[in-house]
C-alpha positions in Angstrom: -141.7 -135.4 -155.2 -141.1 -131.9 -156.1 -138.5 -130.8 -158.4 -136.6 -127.8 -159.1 -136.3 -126.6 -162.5 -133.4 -123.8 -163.2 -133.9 -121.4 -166.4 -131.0 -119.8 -167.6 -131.1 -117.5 -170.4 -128.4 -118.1 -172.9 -125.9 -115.1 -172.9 -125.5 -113.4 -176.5 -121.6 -113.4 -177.2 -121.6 -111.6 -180.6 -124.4 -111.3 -183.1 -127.2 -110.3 -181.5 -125.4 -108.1 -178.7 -126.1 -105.2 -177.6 -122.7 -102.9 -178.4 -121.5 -100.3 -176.8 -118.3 -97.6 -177.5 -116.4 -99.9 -175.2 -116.9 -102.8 -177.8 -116.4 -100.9 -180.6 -113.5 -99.5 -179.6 -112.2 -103.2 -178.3 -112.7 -104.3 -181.4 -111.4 -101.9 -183.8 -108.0 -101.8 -181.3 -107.5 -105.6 -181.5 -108.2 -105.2 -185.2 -105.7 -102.1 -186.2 -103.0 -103.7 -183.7 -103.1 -107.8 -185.8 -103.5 -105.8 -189.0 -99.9 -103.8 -187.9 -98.3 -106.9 -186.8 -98.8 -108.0 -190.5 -96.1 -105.6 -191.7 -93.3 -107.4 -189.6 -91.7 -108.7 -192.2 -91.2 -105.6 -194.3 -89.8 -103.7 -191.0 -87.4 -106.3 -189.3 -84.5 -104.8 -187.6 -82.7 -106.1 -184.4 -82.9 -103.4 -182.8 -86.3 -103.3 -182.8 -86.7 -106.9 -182.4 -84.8 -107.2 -178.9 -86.7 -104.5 -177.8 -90.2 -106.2 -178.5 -88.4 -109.0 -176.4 -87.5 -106.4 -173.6 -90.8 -105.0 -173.4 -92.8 -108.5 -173.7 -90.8 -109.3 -170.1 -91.9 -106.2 -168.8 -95.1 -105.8 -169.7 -96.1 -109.5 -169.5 -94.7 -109.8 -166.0 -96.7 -106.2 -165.5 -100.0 -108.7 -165.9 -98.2 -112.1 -164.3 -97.0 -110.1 -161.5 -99.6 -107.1 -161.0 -103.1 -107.3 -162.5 -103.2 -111.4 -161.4 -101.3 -112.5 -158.4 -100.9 -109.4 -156.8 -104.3 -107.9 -157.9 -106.9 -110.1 -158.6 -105.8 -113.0 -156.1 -103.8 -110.5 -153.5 -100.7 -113.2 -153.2 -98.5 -111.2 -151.8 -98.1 -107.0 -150.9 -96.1 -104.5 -151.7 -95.1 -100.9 -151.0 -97.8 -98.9 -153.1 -95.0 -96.8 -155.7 -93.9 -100.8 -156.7 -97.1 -101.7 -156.9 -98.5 -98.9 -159.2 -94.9 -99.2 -161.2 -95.8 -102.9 -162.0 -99.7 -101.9 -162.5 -98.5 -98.9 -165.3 -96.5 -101.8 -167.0 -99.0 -104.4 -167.3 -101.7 -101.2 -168.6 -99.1 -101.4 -172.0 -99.8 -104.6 -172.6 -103.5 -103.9 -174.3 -105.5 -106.1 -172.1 -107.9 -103.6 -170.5 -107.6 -101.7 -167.6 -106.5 -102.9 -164.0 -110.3 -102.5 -163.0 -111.1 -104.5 -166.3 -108.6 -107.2 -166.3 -109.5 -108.3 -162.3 -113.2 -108.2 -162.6 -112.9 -110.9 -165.4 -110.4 -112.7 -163.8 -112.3 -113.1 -160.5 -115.4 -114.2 -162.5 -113.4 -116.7 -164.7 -112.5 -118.0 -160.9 -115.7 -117.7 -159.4 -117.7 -119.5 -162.6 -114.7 -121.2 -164.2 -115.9 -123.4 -167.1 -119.4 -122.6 -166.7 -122.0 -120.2 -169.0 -121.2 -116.8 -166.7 -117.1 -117.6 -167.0 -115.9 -114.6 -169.1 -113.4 -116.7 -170.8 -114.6 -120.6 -170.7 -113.1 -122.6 -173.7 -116.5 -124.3 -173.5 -118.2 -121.0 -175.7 -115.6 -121.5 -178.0 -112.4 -120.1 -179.0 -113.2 -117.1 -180.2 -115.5 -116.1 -177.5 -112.7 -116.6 -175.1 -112.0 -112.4 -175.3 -115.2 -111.2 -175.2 -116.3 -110.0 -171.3 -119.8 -107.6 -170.8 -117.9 -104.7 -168.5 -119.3 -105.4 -165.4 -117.3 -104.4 -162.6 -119.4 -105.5 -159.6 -116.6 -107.4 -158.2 -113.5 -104.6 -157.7 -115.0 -102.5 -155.0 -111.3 -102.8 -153.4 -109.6 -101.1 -156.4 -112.1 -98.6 -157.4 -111.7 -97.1 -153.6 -107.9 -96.1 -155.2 -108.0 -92.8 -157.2 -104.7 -94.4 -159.1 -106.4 -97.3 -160.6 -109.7 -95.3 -161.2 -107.5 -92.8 -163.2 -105.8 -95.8 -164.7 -109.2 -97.1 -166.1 -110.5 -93.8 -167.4 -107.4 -92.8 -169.2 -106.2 -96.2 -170.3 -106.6 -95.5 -174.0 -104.4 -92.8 -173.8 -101.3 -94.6 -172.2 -101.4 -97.3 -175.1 -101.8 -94.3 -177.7 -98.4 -92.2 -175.7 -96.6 -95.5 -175.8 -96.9 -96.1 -179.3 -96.7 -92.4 -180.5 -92.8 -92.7 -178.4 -92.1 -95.9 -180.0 -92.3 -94.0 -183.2 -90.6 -91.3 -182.4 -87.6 -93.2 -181.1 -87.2 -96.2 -183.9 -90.0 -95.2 -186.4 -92.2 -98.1 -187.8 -89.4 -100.6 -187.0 -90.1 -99.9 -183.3 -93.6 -99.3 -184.0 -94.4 -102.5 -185.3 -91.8 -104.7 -183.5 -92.1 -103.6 -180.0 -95.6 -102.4 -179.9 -97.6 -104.7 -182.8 -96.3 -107.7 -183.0 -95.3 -107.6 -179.1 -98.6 -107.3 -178.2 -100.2 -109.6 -180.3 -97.8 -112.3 -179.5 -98.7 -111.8 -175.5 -102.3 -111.3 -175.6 -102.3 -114.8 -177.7 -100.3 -116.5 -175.0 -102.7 -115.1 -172.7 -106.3 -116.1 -174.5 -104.1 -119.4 -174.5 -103.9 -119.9 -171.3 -107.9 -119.7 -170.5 -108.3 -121.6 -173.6 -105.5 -124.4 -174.2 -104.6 -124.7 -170.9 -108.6 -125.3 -170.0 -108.1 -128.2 -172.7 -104.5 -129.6 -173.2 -101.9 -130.7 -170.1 -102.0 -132.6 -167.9 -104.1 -132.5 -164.0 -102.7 -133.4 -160.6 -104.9 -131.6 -158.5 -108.2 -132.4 -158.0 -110.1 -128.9 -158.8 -113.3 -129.7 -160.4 -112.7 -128.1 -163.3 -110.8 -128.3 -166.5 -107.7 -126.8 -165.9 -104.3 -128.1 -167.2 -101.1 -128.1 -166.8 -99.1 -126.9 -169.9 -95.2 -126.6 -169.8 -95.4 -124.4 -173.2 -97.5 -121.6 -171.9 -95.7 -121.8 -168.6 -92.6 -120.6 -170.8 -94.4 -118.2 -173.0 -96.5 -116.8 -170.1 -94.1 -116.4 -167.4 -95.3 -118.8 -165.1 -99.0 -118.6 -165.9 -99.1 -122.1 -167.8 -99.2 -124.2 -164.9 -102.8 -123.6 -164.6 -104.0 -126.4 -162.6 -101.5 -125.9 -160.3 -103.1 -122.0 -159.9 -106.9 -123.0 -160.0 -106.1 -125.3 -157.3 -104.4 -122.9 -154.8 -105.2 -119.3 -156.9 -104.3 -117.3 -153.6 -100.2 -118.8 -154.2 -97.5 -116.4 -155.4 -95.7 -118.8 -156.4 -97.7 -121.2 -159.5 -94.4 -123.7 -160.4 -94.4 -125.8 -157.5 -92.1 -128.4 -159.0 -88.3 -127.2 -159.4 -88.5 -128.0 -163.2 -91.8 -126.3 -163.7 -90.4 -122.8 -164.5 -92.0 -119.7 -163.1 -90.0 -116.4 -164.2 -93.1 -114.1 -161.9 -92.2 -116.2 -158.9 -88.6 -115.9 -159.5 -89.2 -112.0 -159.5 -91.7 -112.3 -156.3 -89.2 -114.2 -154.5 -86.3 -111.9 -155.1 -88.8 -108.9 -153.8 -89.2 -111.1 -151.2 -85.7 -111.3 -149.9 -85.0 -107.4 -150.5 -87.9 -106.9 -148.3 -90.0 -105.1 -150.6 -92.4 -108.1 -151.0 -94.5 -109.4 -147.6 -97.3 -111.5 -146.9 -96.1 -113.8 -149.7 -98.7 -116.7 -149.3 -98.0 -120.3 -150.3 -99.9 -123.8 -149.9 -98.3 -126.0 -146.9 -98.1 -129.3 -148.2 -100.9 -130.4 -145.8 -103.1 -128.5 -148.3 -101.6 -130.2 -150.9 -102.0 -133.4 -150.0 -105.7 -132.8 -149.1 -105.9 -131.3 -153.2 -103.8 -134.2 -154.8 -105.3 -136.1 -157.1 -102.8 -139.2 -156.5 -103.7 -138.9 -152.7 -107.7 -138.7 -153.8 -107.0 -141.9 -156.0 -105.1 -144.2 -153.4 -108.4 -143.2 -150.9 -111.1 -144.3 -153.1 -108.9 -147.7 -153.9 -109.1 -148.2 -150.1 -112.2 -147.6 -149.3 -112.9 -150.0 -152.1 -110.8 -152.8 -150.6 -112.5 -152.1 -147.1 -115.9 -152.1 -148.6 -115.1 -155.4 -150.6 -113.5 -157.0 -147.7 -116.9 -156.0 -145.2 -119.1 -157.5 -147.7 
């Protein structure tokens, strides 16, 4: 009998890649904005410290909100000045561009936890970040001047951003609500494609290994109840439970009711019960007793 033998070439993560200006510039931005954070303790005021706290809501939920459920998974709509206001947020949060940040999203999705996932736990944790560019897979935003512009310019609005930090609060505000901010978040969010591929707990039956993880569903708005997400990724809404708590669903509901949110889409709770694990479990133990009392 014949068999089939697949060859995959092993993907180069690191050493041995072939880098480009988008690399080094990747790498040299993640490395000056860590090496900043450093200096938090010798420029600690309040002032700047609530605004870090301000701006971690509103560019976190700029990513939560825009670049994932509304842009990578379309969960929802909304009118096109919201959603570019929500897009420009999520751009100061130093994870790439809109076009960037979807194509590796819908690739972590479409491979999830296998050797072409962008950001499988499985290559190890600090391989989580890296991504080869490829944007075969966001012909639906590159058709939108905006987010083109968005992409090609990006550098620049993380550059203006910091420059008026400075201006306003000097290093305090630089450090505080631009450094350390941003570090903190983009930790939460390698987290949650890490840890939360590892650690929590499963109760849907997904085929992969995503978690559910009540800490990164604090830290990351919502975000941390992974398994929840991998199991319906087109839901607005990822805290199905009312103690599981989801501040970018809070926010999408709200839009919702002012009318400025549509098309919100949610599981029906036949699709939950096809996608329960518990449900899954209870069918195998009958089948077993049916099976045991035919023979």
């Amino acid at each position: 009998m014949a068999r089939l033998l697949w060859v995959v070439q092993k993907p180069v993560y690191f050493l041995g890649r072939q880098w480009n200006g988008v690399d080094i510039a990747s790498v040299f931005t993640l490395t000056a904005v860590h090496l900043l954070a450093l200096l938090a303790p010798f420029y600690f005021t309040w002032s700047a410290f609530w605004l870090a706290v301000a701006l971690y809501y509103v560019t976190g939920v700029g990513i939560t909100l825009s670049f994932h459920r509304n842009l990578a998974h379309k969960s929802f709509k909304l009118p096109k000045w919201l959603e570019y206001f929500f897009a420009y947020c999520a751009v100061h949060s130093l994870q790439g561009s809109p076009l960037e940040w979807v194509s590796s999203h819908r690739s972590h999705h479409q491979f999830t936890d296998t050797p072409s996932d962008p950001h499988t736990p499985l290559k190890g944790f600090g391989l989580v970040t890296l991504y080869d560019g490829r944007l075969y897979n966001v012909g639906d935003l590159k058709k939108q001047s905006y987010y083109k512009f968005l992409h090609y310019t990006y550098p620049y609005h993380c550059i203006a951003c910091g420059v008026v930090l400075y201006r306003i609060g000097g290093m305090p505000y630089l450090v505080w609500a631009l450094a350390v901010r941003t570090v903190f978040f983009l930790h939460v969010t390698f987290s949650i494609n890490s840890i939360c591929h590892i650690w929590g707990n499963q109760v849907w039956d997904t085929g992969d290994l995503s978690k559910n993880n009540w800490l990164f569903g604090l830290l990351a708005h919502g975000e941390g109840w992974h398994n929840n997400h991998h199991a319906f990724e087109y839901s607005a809404r990822q805290g199905f439970e009312w103690w599981q708590i989801d501040i970018t669903w809070y926010l999408i509901r709200f839009l919702e009711i002012v009318g400025l949110a549509t098309d919100v889409k949610l599981p029906t709770d036949l699709q939950k019960n096809r996608k329960a694990l518990s449900n899954k479990a209870n069918s195998m133990e009958q089948e077993g007793r049916f099976e045991a009392k035919v023979k």
